[in-house]
MARTORFI-870518 format. One line per field, with one value per residue (C-alpha): x, y, z; residue in one letter. Coordinates in steps of 0.25 Angstrom, whole numbers. Layout:
u (X,...) $
v (Y,...) $
w (Z,...) $
migu (a,...) $
//
This chain:
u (61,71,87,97,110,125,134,149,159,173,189,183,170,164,155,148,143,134,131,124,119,110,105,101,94,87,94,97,112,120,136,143,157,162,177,176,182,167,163,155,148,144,138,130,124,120,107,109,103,114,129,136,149,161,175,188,195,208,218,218,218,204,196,201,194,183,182,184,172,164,165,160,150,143,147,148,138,128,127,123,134,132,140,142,153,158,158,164,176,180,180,194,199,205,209,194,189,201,193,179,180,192,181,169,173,172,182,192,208,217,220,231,232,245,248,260,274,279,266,265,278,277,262,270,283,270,259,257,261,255,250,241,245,232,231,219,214,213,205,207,217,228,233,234,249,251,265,270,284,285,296,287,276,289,292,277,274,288,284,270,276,288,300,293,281,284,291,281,280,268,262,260,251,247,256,254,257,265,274,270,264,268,254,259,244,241,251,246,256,256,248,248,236,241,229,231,231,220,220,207,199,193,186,171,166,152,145,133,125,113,106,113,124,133,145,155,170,181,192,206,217,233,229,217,203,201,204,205,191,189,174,168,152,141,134,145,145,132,140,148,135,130,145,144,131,137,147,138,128,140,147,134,138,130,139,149,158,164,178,178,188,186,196,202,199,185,184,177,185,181,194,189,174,172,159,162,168,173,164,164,150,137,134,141,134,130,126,123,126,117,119,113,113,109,99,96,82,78,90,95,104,93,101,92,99,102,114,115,130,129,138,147,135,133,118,117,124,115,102,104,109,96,88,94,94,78,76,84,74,63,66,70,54,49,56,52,37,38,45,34,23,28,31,17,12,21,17,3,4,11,0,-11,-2,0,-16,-20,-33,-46,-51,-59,-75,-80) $
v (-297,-303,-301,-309,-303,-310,-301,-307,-306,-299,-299,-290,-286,-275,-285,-284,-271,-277,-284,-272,-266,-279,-280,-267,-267,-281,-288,-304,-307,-318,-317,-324,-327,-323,-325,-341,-351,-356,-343,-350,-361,-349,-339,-351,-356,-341,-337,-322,-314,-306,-303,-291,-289,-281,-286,-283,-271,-273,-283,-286,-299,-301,-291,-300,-312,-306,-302,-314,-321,-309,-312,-327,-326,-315,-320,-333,-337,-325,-318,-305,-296,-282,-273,-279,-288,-277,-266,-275,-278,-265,-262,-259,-262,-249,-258,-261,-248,-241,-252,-247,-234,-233,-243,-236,-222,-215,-205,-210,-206,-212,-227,-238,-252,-256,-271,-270,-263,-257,-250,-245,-240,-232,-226,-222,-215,-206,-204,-191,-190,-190,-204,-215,-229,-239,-250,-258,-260,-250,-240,-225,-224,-232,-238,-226,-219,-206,-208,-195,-199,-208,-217,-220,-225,-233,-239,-243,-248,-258,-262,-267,-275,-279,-283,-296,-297,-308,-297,-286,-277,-272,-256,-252,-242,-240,-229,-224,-210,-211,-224,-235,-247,-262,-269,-281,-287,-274,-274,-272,-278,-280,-268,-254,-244,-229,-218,-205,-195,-185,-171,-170,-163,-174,-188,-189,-203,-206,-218,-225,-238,-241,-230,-221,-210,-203,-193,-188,-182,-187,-175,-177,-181,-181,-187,-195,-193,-209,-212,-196,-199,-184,-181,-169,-169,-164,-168,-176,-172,-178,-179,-191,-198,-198,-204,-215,-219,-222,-230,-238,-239,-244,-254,-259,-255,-254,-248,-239,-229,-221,-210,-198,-188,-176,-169,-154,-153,-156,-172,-183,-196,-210,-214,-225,-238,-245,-252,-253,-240,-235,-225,-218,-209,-215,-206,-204,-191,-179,-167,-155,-163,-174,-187,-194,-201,-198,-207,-206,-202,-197,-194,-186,-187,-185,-184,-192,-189,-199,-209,-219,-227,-230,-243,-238,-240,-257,-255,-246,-257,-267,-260,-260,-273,-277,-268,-274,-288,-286,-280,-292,-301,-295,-294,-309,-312,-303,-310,-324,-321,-315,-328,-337,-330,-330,-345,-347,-340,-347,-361,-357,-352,-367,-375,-368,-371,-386,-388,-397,-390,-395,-404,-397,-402,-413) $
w (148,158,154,160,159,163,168,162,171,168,174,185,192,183,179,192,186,177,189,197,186,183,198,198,186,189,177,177,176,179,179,169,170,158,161,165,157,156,151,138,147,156,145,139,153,154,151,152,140,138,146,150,149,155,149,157,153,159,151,135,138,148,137,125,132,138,124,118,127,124,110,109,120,110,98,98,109,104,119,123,128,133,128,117,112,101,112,122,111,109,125,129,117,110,99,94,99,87,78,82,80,65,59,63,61,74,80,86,89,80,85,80,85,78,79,73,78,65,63,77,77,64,71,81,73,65,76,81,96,106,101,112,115,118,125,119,133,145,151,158,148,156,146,135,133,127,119,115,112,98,104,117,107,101,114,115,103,106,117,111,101,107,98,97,101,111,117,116,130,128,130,144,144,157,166,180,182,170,172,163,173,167,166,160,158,151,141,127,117,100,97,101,100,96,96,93,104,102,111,118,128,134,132,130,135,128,134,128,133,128,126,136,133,142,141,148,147,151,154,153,162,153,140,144,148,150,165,171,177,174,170,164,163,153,140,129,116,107,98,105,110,96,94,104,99,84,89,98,86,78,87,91,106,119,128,125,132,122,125,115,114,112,107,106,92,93,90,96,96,102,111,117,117,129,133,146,153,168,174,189,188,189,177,165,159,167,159,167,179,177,175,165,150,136,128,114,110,96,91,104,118,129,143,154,167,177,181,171,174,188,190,178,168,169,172,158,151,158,156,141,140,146,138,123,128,132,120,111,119,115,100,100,108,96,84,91,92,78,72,81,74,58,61,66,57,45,52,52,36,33,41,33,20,25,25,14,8,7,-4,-14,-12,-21) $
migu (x,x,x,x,x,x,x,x,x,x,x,x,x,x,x,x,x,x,x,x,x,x,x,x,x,x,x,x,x,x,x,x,x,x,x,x,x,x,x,x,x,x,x,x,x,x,x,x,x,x,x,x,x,x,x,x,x,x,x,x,x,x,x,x,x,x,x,x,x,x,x,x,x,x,x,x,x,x,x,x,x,x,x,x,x,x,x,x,x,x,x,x,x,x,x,x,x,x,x,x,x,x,x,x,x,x,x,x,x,x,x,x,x,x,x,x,x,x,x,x,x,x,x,x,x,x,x,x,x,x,x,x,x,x,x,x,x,x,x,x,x,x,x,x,x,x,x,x,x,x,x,x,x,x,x,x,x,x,x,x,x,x,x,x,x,x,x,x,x,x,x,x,x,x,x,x,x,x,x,x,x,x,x,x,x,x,x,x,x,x,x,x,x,x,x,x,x,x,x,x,x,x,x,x,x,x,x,x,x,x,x,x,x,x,x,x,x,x,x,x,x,x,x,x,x,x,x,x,x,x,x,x,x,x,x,x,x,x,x,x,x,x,x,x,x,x,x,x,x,x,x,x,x,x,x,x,x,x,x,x,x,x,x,x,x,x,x,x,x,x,x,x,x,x,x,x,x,x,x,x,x,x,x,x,x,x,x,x,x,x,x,x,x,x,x,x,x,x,x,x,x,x,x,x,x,x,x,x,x,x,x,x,x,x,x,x,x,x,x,x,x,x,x,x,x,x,x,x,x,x,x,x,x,x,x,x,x,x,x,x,x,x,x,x,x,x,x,x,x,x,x,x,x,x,x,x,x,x,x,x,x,x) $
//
């Protein structure tokens, strides 16, 4: 059963990963321009059975209208979107990710978004310190600040909110080598994210799409495991894979890289969901030296070796993707020949109803 996907197009070229991964695998696509001004006209002249889609990461303002088109072109316009739309919401967005995990239950470090001053400031006069400022978007951990000194946190926490807050200055949470680096389009302003600062040994990051799992630490550099590109291979805990799998099942997500701390006490906390993820290795598992992915099958992780994640796992994402979409298709051809049938079948009860009888025999 032919698909045809499109291949949405973001503020820079990691679509063109998608790209690849469909010629490689002989899929259909066509590339739409999801950033035109024309973007509506476009989706509706497309006849694409589903999209995939790879929203910018690198200013609030870009993610919030990718999100925002996301949103009515699989809402409003009933479009296939891959991952899906919930997933791609929460995507750096640390705000949401808080939301996910306190409603659902899941382990997670202690996190605040306070919208207003007052409350922040009094968080921070009772916190325990060392305590992490957030910005809501960010990756590697370059925009996360350890404050250890309650008025730093102050000074923060004013500057986010201003005096007014026409004159709000914003959090700069990016530094190089230690010296804060003014990145205007950056600043966050009118709401400040404080997490608790958790000691730990390192970070577990737990991927699944589809139905693949990998696992792999991520040792420390400082405070932070997120952007030290320090690796550490063997078998991840069962114990996390099970977890991702529950909050995949829950979310209803498809592809989902999932940071876990652990930490020296013994506890497993979810720091951070992304759908979409940076990667260097071809492989993101390798037990014993091997590379290679677990699937689940009756109820156990079975390891198949191999490398799974070559151009930084877009052709996984596509091939399950492809494999949903066939699968919807099929359902739908099903449930149409099952509702041709009854009807015939009801039609041909009405006709024999509709027949006058024959006159009794003088």
């Amino acid at each position: 059963m032919d698909i045809k996907l499109g291949i949405l197009t973001s503020t820079n070229d990691s679509y063109l990963k998608y790209v690849t991964a469909c010629e490689e695998q002989g899929v259909p696509y066509e590339v739409v321009d999801l950033l035109a001004s024309d973007w509506v006209a476009r989706i509706r002249a497309s006849d694409c059975d589903g999209f995939l889609a790879r929203p910018p990461c690198d200013f609030q303002e870009r993610k919030s209208i990718y999100d925002e088109r996301l949103y009515f072109l699989s809402h409003a316009m009933g479009r296939r979107i891959y991952p899906s739309y919930d997933e791609l919401f929460i995507y750096e967005n640390k705000r949401a990710v808080s939301y996910f995990l306190d409603i659902h239950g899941f382990p997670h470090p202690e996190t605040h978004v306070f919208v207003r001053k007052a409350d922040a400031l009094d968080h921070m006069d009772r916190c325990e310190l060392p305590v992490v400022f957030k910005a809501n978007i960010g990756a590697s951990a370059t925009q996360v600040q350890v404050v250890r000194d309650r008025a730093q946190g102050r000074s923060i926490i004013q500057r986010v909110f201003g005096v007014h807050p026409e004159l709000a200055m914003g959090f700069i949470g990016y530094h190089y080598k230690g010296v804060p680096v003014p990145l205007v389009g950056r600043i966050q302003r009118h709401y400040v994210i404080m997490q608790r600062f958790e000691s730990i040994k390192w970070e577990w990051r737990i991927i699944k799409i589809g139905g693949s799992f990998f696992g792999h630490r991520r040792l420390l550099k400082g405070d932070f495991a997120s952007g030290a590109l320090r690796f550490a291979w063997g078998a991840p805990p069962e114990e996390l894979l099970w977890l991702v799998k529950r909050v995949c099942d829950t979310g209803g997500f498809d592809s989902i890289s999932m940071d876990v701390f652990e930490c020296v006490d013994g506890r497993f906390l979810i720091n951070e969901l992304q759908s979409i993820f940076g990667s260097r290795e071809a492989s993101q598992m390798r037990i014993d030296g091997k590379p290679g992915r677990y699937l689940l099958r009756d109820g156990r992780f079975v390891f198949e070796e191999g490398v799974f994640n070559r151009h930084k796992s877009y052709p996984l994402r596509v091939a399950d993707f492809v494999e949903k979409l066939r699968a919807e298709k099929a359902a739908a051809a099903q449930g149409q020949e099952a509702a041709s049938v009854v009807g015939g079948a009801q039609a041909a009860a009405t006709g024999r109803a509709a027949r006058p009888k024959p006159a009794p025999a003088s």
